[in-house]
C-alpha positions in Angstrom: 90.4 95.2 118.0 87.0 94.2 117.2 85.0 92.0 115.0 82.7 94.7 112.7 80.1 93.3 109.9 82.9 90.4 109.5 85.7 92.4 109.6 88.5 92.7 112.0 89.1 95.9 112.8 93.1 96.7 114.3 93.8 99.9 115.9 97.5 100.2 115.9 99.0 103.1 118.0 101.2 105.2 115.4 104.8 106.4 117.2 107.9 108.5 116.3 109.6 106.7 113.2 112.5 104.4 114.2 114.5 103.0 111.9 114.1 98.8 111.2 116.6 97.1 111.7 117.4 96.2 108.0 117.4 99.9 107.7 115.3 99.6 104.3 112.4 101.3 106.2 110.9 103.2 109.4 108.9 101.8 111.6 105.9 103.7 112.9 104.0 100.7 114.6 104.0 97.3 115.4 102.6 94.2 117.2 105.6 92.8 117.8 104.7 89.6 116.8 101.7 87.8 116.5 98.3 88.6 118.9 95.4 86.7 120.1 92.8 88.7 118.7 90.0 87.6 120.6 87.8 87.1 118.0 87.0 83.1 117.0 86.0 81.7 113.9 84.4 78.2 114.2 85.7 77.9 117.6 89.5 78.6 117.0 90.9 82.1 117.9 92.1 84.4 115.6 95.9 85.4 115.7 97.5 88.5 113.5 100.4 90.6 113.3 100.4 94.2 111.6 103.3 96.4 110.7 103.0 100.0 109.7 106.1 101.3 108.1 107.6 104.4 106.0 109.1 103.7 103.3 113.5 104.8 103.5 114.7 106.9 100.7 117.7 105.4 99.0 120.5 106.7 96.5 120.8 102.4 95.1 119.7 103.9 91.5 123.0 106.3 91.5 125.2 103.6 92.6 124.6 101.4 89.7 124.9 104.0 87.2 128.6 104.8 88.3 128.4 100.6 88.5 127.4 100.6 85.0 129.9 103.3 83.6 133.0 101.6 85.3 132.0 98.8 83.4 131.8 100.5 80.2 135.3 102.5 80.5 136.9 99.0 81.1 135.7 97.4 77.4 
């Protein structure tokens, strides 16, 4: 990471998606936390943390359709 015409700039290695653990998306990179960046503005450093993620397909919508006509068999 670098400081570019005021701009931090992250490289962020990309790997093989892995699942996160609320298992609403994939994970393709991470910090892991927050990182010094090395970079200081008015003499404090510069922390960050950056996730890259794939978004996980989900079937929710079906499930409250057959919600919604349960409901509408019992009135």
């Amino acid at each position: 990471m670098k400081l570019v015409n005021g701009k931090l700039v992250i490289m962020l290695r990309l790997k093989r998606p892995k699942l996160s653990a609320s298992g609403k998306s994939y994970v393709i990179g991470s910090t892991r936390g927050f990182k010094k960046s090395g970079v200081r503005i008015k003499g404090k450093p510069v922390h960050f943390a950056a996730n890259a993620i794939i978004k996980r397909e989900t079937r929710r919508s079906s499930t409250k359709k057959n919600k919604k006509q349960k409901a509408a068999k019992k009135t």
